[in-house]
N, C-alpha and C positions, 0 to 999 in steps of 0.2 A: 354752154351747159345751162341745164335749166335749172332755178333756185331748187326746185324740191331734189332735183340731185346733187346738187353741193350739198346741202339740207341731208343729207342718206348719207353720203362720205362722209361728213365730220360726223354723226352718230357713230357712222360706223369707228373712226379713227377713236372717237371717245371710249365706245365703248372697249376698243383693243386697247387703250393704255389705262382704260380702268382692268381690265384684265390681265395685264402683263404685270401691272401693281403688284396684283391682289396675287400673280405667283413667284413675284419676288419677298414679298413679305411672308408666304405660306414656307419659301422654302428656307430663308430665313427663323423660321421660326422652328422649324424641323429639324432646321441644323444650330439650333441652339438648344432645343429640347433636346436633343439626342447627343449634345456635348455636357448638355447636365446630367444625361441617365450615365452617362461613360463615366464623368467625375463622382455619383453618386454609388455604382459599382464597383470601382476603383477605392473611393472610404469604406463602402462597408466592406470588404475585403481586408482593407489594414484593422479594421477594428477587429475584425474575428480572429484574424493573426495574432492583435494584440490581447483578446481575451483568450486566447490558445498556449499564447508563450503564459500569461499571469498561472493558467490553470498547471498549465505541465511545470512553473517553477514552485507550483505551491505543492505538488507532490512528489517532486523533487524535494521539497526539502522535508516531507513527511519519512521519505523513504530516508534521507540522510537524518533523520532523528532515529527514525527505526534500526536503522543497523547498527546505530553510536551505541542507543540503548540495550541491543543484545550485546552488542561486545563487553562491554559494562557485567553485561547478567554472567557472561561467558567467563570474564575474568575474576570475579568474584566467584565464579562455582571452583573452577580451576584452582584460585587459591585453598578454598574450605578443603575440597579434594585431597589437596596436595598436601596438603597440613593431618589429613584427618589417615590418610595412606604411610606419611615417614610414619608416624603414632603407631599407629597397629604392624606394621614393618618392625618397629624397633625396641617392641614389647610396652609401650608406654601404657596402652590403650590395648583392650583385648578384645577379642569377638568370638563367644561364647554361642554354642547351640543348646536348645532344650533336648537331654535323650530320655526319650517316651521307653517305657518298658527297660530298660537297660540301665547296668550299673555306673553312675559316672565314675571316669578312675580317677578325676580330681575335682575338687568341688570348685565352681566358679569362686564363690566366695566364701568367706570363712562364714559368716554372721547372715547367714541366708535361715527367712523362716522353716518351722519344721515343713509345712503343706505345699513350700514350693516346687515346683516340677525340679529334678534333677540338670544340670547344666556340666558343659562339658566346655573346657575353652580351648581353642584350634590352636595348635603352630601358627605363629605371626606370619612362616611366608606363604601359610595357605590363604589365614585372612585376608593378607594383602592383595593378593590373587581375588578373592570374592570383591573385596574391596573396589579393587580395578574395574573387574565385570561390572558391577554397578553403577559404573562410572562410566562405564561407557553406556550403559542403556539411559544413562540419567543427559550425554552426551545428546543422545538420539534423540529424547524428548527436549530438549534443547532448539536444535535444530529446525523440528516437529515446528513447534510453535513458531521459532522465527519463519519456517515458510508460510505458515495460516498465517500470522501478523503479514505478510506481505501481501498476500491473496486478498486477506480483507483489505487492504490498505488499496491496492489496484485498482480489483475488482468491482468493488463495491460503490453501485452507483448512488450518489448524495439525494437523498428526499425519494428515492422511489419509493418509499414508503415497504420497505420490506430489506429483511437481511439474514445471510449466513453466518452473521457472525457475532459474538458475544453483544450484551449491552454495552460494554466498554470499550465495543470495535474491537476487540483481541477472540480470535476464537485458540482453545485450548483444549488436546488431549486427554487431561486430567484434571481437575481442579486442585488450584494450588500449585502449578508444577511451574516453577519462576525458572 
């Protein structure tokens, strides 16, 4: 053999394990890269998780304030209700109408000025009966409100910069109506 081809084979042999190098280090390098995109997919995954569980226990416990706090409203009206119903049931407390044009047959009161409109006071188990009915629409507005407090409480996305519902986060049927 002659030097310039021994001279040809060792380039060549050079340059084939410069090249066989250069694609074990590429593939190494591909499979390291792509073992840190796996483990980088893989975090950020548990971290959305973990910002997912924070988000849904923080309105979890919005909503477990909200219902404790209606229950609260609910058993306080209930009471006032119930106290304000034996009353008028059991002649304590009376519930009196204005009669327009008509003779009252007894006068609400004794010590009523002369200008005042004529007043007529009901049978106790009618009032308690009106009594009732009002209690139940006062029931319905109850409720009313507990679903919009839930609605806005859902609903309502944080910073959109826009809302349906009170400045107080509570929207309500009537003003005032607790």
């Amino acid at each position: 053999m002659s030097p310039a081809t021994i001279r040809g084979i060792a380039i060549l042999v050079a340059v084939a394990v410069i090249f066989g190098a250069g694609l074990l280090s590429g593939r190494a390098m591909v499979g390291r890269t792509f073992a840190e995109y796996r483990e980088d997919v893989a975090l950020d995954a548990l971290v959305d998780q973990a910002h997912f569980t924070v988000e849904q226990n923080k309105l979890n416990t919005k909503l477990a304030d909200l219902s404790q706090r209606h229950q609260q409203e609910k058993a306080r009206a209930e009471a006032a209700e119930s106290e304000l119903l034996a009353d008028v049931q059991s002649g304590a407390r009376g519930l009196s109408v204005i009669t327009n044009g008509c003779e009252a047959a007894t006068p609400a009161t004794t010590g009523s000025l002369d200008d005042a409109a004529p007043r007529t006071e009901l049978d106790p188990a009618h009032a308690g009966r009106i009594v009732t009915i009002t209690q139940d629409g006062d029931d319905g507005l109850r409720a009313l409100n507990a679903l919009q407090d839930y609605v806005c409480t859902v609903c309502q996305p944080e910073g959109a910069g826009w809302s349906f519902c009170g400045r107080d986060g509570r929207a309500r049927v009537l003003p005032g109506i607790e």
